[in-house]
C-alpha positions as a printed Julia matrix, in Angstrom:
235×3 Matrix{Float64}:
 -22.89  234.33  -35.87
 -24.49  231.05  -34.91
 -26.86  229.19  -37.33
 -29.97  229.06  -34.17
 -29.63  233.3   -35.18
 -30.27  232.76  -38.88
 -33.63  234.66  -39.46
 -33.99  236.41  -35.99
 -34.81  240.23  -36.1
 -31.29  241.36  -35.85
 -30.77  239.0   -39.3
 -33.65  241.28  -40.98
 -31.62  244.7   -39.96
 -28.76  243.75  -41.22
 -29.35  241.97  -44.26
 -31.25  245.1   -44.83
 -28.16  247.31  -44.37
 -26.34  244.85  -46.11
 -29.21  245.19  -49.21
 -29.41  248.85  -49.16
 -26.17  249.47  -49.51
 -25.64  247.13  -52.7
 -28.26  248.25  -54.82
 -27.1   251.94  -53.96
 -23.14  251.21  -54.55
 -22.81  248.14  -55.98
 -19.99  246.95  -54.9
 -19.14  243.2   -54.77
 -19.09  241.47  -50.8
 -17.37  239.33  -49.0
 -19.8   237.89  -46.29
 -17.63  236.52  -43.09
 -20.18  235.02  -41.16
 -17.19  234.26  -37.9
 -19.29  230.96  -37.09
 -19.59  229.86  -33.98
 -21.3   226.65  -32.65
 -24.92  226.82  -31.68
 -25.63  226.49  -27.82
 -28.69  225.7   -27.05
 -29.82  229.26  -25.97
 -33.01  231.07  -26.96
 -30.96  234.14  -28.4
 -32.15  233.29  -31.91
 -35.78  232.8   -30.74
 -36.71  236.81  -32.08
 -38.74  235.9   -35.05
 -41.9   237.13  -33.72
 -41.31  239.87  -36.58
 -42.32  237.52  -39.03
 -45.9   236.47  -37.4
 -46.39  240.54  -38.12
 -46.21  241.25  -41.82
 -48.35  244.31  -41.83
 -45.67  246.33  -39.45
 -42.54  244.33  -40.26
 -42.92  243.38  -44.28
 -42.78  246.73  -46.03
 -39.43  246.98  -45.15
 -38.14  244.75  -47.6
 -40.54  242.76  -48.64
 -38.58  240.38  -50.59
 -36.2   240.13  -47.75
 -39.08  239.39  -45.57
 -40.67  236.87  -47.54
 -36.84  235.17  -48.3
 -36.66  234.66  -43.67
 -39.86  234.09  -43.08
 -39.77  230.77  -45.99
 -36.13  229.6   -44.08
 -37.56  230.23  -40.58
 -41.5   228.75  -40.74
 -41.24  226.39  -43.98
 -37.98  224.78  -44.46
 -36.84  224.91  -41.52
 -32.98  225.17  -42.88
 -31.99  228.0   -39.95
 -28.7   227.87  -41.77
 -25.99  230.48  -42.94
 -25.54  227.75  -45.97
 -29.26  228.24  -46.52
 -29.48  232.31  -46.26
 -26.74  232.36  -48.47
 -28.2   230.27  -51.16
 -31.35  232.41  -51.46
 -29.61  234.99  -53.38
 -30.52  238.1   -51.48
 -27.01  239.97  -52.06
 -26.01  239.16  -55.98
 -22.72  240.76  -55.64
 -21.71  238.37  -52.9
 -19.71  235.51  -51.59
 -19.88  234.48  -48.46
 -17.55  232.43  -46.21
 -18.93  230.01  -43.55
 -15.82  228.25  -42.3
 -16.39  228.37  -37.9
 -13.92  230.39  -36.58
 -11.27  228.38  -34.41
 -10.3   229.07  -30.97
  -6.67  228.11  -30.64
  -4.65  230.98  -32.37
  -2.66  228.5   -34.65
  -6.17  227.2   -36.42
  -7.15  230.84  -36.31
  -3.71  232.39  -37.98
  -4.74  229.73  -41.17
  -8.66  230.62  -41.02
  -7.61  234.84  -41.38
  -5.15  233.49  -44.36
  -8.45  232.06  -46.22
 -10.33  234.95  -45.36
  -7.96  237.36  -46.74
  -7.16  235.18  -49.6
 -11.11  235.25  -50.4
 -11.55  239.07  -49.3
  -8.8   239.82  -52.36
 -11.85  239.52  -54.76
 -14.29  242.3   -52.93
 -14.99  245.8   -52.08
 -15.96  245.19  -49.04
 -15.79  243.14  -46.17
 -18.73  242.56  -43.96
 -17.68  240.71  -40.46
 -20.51  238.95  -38.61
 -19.0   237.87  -34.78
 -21.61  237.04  -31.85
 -20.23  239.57  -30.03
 -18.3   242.29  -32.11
 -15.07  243.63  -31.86
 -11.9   242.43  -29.06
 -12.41  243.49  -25.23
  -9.58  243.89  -23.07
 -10.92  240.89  -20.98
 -10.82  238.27  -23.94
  -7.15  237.02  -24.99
  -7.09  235.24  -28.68
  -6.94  231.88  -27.82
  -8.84  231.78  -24.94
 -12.53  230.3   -23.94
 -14.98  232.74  -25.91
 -12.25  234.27  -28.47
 -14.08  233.0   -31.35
 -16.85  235.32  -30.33
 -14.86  238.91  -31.32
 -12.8   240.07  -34.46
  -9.42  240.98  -33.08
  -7.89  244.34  -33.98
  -5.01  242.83  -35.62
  -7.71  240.65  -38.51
  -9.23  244.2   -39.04
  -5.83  245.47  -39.47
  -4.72  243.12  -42.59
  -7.92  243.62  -44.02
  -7.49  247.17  -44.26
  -3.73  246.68  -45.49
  -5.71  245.28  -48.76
  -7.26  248.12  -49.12
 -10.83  246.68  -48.29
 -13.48  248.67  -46.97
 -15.23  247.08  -43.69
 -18.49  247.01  -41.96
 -18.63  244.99  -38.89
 -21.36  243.6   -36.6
 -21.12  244.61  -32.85
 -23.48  243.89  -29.71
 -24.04  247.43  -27.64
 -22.47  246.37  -23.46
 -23.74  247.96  -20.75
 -23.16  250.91  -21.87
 -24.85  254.4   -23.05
 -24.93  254.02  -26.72
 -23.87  257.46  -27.81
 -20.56  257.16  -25.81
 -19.87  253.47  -26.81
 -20.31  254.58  -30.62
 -18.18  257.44  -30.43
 -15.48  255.31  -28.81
 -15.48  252.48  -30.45
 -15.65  254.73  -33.81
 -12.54  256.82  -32.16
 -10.43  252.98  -32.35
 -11.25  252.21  -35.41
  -9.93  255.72  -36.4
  -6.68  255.31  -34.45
  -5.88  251.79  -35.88
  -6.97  252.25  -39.55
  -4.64  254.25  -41.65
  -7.08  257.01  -43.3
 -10.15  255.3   -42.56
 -13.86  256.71  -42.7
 -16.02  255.56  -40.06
 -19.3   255.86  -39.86
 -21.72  253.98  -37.06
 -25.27  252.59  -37.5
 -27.77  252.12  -34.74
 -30.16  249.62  -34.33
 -32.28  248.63  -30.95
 -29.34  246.23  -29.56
 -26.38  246.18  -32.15
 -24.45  248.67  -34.14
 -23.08  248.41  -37.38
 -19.48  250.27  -38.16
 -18.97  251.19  -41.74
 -15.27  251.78  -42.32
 -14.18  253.39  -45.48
 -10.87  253.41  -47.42
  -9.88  256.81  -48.7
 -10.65  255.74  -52.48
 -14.3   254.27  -51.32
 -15.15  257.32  -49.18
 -17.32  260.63  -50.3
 -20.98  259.51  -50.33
 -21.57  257.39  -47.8
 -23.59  259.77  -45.73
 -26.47  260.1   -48.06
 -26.49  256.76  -48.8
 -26.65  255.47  -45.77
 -29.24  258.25  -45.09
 -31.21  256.65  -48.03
 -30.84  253.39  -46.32
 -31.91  254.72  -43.14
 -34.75  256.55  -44.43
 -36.24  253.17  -45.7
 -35.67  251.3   -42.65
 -36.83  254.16  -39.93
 -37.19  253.26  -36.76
 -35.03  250.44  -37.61
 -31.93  251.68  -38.69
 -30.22  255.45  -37.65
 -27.0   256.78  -39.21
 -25.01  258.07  -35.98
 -23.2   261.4   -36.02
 -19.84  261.14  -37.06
 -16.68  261.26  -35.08
């Protein structure tokens, strides 16, 4: 996550997700955002979304209303500022950047578990998503994924997870049921369950004790947001 994102379209969707789900569980969050600097690109320039209230607002109008004031009147495109807008009341969010040398990072994943021991669940926020084979911790763009191995002592506190992930080059359906397929293999007893949106995914990973409903209320969720949001099949 990079504060130049903060209100984009992708920003909407998940907050969304991120809404839904609270008011239909209510379970208390931990909000990682994984900062990274800002870079001068024009990836967090989709906020065209917000010059179209009549298509875009019924949504969430609240949520909506919440961007469009950080985006076009304050002008805060901050994760300090989204979080201070009180849009998830069961929440606490963590903004510290996420270091690149693996030391730095060892002591960041301390805090973060050391703050994730007071929530349900876990929501990660990288640029990218989860580790690729061609990215070593510690090297150049690192700070961009959640490695396997900061999922994995999560889940050993028996937090439930839903991470943020960027679709490649790749046909969607396969990527989902792969990436779902990992999760699977390196989560003791875990529930996954992958949402779709029009260039990200979201993977909701259950523990055993959190698991049972999450279909229908992610359907629920889904059913609000159509065309924005689709519950993929599960593995």
């Amino acid at each position: 996550m990079k504060n130049q994102y903060v209100g984009d379209v992708n920003d909407y969707r998940k907050f969304g997700l991120l809404r839904g789900l609270q008011s239909r569980i209510g379970w208390s969050m931990l909000v990682v955002w994984m900062l990274t600097p800002d870079d001068g690109r024009n990836d967090g320039s989709k906020t065209d979304y917000l010059d179209r209230p009549d298509r875009w607002r019924r949504y969430d109008p609240k949520l909506f209303d919440a961007l469009s004031s950080i985006v076009h009147q304050n002008g805060q495109r901050t994760v300090a500022a989204l979080g201070e807008l009180g849009l998830l009341p069961n929440a606490r969010y963590f903004g510290e950047p996420v270091p690149r040398k693996t030391n730095k990072r060892a002591r960041w994943l301390l805090e973060v578990l050391r703050q994730a021991s007071k929530a349900d669940l876990v929501f990660l926020d990288p640029d990218n998503g989860m580790e690729v084979e061609s990215v070593r911790l510690g090297s150049k763009n690192s700070h961009k994924y959640v490695y396997f191995h900061e999922l994995s002592a999560l889940w050993s506190l028996g937090r439930s997870l839903l991470i943020y992930q960027h679709f490649p080059r790749k046909q969607h359906a396969i990527y989902l049921y792969e990436r779902s397929q990992q999760l699977i293999k390196l989560l003791p007893k875990a529930r996954v369950t992958a949402i779709k949106a029009k260039s990200v995914a979201f993977f909701l990973v259950l523990q055993p004790h959190h698991a049972g409903r999450e279909r229908f209320w992610l359907e629920e969720v889904a059913a609000q947001w159509k065309g924005q949001l689709t519950v993929s099949g599960s593995p």
